[in-house]
C-alpha positions as CSV (number, residue, x, y, z in Angstrom):
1,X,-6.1,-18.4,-4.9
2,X,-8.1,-15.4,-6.4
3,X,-10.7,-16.9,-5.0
4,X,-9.5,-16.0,-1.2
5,X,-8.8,-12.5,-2.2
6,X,-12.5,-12.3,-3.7
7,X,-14.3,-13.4,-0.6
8,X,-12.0,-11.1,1.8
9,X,-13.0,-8.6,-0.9
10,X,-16.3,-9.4,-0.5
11,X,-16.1,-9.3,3.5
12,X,-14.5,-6.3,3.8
13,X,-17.6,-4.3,1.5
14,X,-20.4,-6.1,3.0
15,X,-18.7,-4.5,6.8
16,X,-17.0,-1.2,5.8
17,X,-20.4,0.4,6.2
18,X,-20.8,-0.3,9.6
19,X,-17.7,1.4,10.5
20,X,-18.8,4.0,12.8
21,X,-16.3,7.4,13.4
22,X,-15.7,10.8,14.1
23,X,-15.0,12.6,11.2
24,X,-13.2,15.4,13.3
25,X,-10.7,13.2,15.1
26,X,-7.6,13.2,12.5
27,X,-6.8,10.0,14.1
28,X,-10.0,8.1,13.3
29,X,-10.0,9.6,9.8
30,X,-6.9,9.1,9.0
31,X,-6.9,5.4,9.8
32,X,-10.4,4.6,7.9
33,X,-9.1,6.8,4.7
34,X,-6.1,4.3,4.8
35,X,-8.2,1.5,5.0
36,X,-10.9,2.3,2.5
37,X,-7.8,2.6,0.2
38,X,-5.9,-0.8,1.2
39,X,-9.9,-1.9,0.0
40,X,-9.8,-0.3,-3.4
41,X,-6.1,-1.4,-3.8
42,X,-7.1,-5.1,-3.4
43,X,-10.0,-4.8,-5.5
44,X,-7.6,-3.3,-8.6
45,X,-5.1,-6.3,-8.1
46,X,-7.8,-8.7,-8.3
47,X,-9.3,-7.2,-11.3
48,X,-5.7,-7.0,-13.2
49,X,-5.2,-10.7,-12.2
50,X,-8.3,-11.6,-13.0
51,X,-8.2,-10.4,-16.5
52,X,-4.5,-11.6,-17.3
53,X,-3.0,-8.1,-16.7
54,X,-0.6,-8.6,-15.1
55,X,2.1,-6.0,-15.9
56,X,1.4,-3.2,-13.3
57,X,-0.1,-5.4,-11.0
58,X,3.1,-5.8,-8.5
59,X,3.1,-1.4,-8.5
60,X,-0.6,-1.6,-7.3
61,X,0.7,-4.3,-4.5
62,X,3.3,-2.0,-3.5
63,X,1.1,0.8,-2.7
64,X,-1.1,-1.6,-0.8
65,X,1.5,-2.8,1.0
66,X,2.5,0.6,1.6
67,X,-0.8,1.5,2.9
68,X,-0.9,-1.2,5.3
69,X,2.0,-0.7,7.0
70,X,0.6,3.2,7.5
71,X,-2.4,1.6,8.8
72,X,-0.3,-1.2,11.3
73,X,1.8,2.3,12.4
74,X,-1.3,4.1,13.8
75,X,-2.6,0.9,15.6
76,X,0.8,0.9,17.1
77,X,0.9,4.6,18.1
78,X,-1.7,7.1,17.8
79,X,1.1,10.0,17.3
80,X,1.8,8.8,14.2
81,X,-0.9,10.6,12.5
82,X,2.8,13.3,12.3
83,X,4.6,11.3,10.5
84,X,1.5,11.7,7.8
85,X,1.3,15.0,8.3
86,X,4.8,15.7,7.7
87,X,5.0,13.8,4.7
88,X,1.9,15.6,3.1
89,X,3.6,18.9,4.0
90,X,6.8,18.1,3.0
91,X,5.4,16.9,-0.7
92,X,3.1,20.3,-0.6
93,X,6.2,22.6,-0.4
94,X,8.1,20.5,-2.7
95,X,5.6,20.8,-5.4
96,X,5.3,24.9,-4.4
97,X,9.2,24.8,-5.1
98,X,9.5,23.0,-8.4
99,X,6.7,25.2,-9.4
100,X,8.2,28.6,-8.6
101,X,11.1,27.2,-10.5
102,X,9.4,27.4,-13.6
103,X,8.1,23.9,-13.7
104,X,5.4,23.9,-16.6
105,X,3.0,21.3,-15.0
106,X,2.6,22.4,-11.8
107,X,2.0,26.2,-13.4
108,X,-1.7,26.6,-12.1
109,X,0.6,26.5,-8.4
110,X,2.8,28.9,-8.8
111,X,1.2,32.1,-7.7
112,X,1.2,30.7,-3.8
113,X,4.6,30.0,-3.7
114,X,5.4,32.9,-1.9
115,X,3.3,33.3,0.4
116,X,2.5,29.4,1.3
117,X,6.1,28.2,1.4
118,X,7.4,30.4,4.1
119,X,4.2,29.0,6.1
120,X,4.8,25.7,5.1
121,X,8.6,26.1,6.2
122,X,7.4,26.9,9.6
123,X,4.8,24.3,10.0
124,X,7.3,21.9,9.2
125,X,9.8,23.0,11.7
126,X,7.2,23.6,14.1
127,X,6.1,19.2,13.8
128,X,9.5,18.3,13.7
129,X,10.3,20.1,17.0
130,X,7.0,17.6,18.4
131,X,7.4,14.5,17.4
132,X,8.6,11.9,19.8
133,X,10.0,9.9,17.4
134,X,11.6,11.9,14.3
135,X,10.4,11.6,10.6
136,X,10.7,8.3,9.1
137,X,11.6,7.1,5.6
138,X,10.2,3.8,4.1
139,X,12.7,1.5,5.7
140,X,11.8,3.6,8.8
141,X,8.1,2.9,8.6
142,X,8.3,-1.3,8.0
143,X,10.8,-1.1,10.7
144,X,7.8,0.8,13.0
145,X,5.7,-1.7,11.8
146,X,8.1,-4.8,12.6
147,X,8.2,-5.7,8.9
148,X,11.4,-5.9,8.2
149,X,11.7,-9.0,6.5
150,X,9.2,-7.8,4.1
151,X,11.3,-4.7,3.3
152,X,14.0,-6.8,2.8
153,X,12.5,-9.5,1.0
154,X,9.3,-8.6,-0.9
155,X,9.4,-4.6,-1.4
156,X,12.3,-4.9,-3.4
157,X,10.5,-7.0,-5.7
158,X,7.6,-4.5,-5.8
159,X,10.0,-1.8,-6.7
160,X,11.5,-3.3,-9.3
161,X,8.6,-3.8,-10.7
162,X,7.2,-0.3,-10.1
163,X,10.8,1.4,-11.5
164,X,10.7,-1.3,-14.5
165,X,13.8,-2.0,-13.7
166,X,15.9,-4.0,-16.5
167,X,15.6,-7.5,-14.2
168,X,11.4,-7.1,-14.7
169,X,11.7,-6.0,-18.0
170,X,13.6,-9.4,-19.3
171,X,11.0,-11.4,-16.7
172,X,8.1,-10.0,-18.4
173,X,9.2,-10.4,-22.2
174,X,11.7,-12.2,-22.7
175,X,11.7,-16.0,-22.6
176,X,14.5,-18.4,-23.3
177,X,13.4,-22.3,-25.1
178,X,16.6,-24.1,-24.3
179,X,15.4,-26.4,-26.7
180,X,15.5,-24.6,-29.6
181,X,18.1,-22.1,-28.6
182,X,16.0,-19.2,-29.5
183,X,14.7,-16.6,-27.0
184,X,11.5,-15.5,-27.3
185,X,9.7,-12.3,-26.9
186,X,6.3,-12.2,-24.7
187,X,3.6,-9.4,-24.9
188,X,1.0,-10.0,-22.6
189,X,1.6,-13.4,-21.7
190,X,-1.1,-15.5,-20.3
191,X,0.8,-18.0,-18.5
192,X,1.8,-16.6,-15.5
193,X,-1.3,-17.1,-12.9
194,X,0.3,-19.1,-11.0
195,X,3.2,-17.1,-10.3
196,X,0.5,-14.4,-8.6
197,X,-0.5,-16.8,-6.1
198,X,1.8,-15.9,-3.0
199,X,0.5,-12.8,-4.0
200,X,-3.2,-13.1,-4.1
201,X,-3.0,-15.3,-0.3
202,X,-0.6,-12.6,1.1
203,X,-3.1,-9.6,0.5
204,X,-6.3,-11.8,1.4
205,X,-4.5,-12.5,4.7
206,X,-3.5,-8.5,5.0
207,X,-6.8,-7.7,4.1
208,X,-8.5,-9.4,6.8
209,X,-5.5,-8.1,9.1
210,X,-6.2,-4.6,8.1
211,X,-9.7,-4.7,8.9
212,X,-8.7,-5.8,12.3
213,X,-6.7,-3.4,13.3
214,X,-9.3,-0.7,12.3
215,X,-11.5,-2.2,14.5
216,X,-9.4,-1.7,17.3
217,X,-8.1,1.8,16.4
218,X,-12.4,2.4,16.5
219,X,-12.9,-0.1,19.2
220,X,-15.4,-1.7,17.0
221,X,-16.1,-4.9,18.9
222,X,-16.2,-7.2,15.0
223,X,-12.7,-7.6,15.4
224,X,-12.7,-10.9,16.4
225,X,-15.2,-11.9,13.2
226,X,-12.1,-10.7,11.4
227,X,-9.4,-12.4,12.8
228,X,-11.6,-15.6,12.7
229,X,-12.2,-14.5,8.6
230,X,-7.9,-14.0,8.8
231,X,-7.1,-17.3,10.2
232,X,-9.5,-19.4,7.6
233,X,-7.7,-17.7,5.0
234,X,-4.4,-19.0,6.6
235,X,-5.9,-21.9,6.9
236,X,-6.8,-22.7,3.3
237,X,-3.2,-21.8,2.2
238,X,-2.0,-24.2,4.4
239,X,-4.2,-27.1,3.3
240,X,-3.5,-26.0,-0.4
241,X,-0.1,-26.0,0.3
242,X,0.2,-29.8,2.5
């Protein structure tokens, strides 16, 4: 199933180039910044997998994933280039606080505390007051993006993961031979490929997706080159799979 993600891979480099945008509309940039990374996101994952690394791999799905419901969002609803905004400003005067509090690795930020957070405090306010629909958390966001089986169902999965949470700590090294009654422990195990594959089809498929809904955020007129790349994807899992 690597294979799938590979050529969608493949796809998507041969045609980001030919994206064409302006770089001064924040709703155009925003979208192809989320896209170029839902690219280099897949590319990582298929590199970890391909090489048997596969502890870490489920975190760099995560972020994907998170990506590409950001990306589904603004095809959805232009407006939600605020929700971004408020995040990144929210997360800038968070860092400017734990750094006026004496945090030692944020240090070099300190001396703008001052100043910026009282700005930032108003620029906050000031969004919030705008937006149609109010700041959204994570479950907010798969919601927008009518995934909310996925939250439900797969995220949690990736989070556990991404935490290391006790439950993917026993999965990844810890195995139990009921025939010997002993339990083993696994470093780096090289057994599990086939556990990646719902993995591997789900992001070629989302991949593909992803590239269509750039095209119509930039009314690129390739979309339908890769909804037809989309649907041979689906189409190969379901042979595989029949």
């Amino acid at each position: 199933m690597i294979d799938l993600l590979d050529k969608a891979i493949e796809f998507s480099n041969e045609n980001i180039t030919k994206f064409q945008f302006s770089t001064r509309n924040k709703y155009q940039s925003y979208s192809v910044g989320i896209y170029c990374s839902v690219l280099e996101l897949s590319q990582s994952f298929s590199t970890l997998i391909e090489n048997k690394n596969y502890t870490g791999s489920l975190s760099v799905y995560r972020t994907f994933l998170e990506n590409y419901v950001d990306l589904k969002n603004l095809k959805n609803d232009s407006q939600y280039t605020d929700q971004l905004d408020h995040d990144n400003l929210s997360n800038l005067k968070k860092d400017l606080a734990s750094a006026k509090s004496g945090n030692p690795f944020l240090k070099s930020i300190a001396k703008y505390a001052d100043k910026k957070i009282p700005e930032l405090t108003t620029d906050i306010k000031a969004l919030k007051s705008s937006m149609v629909v109010k700041p959204l958390r994570i479950r907010g966001k798969f919601e927008s993006a009518n995934m909310e089986n996925e939250y439900f169902g797969l995220y949690p999965k990736l989070c556990s993961e991404a935490h290391c949470s006790v439950s993917a700590i026993l999965d990844r090294h810890f195995s139990l031979d009921i025939e010997k009654d002993i339990v083993e422990v696994i470093v780096n195990s090289k057994d599990s490929r086939d556990d990646f594959d719902y993995y591997l089809c789900n992001m070629a498929h989302q991949l593909m997706d992803a590239g269509a809904l750039l095209c119509d955020i930039l009314e690129d007129k390739r979309v339908n080159i890769y909804l037809s790349e989309r649907d041979q994807i689906q189409k190969a899992v379901e042979e595989k799979h029949t």
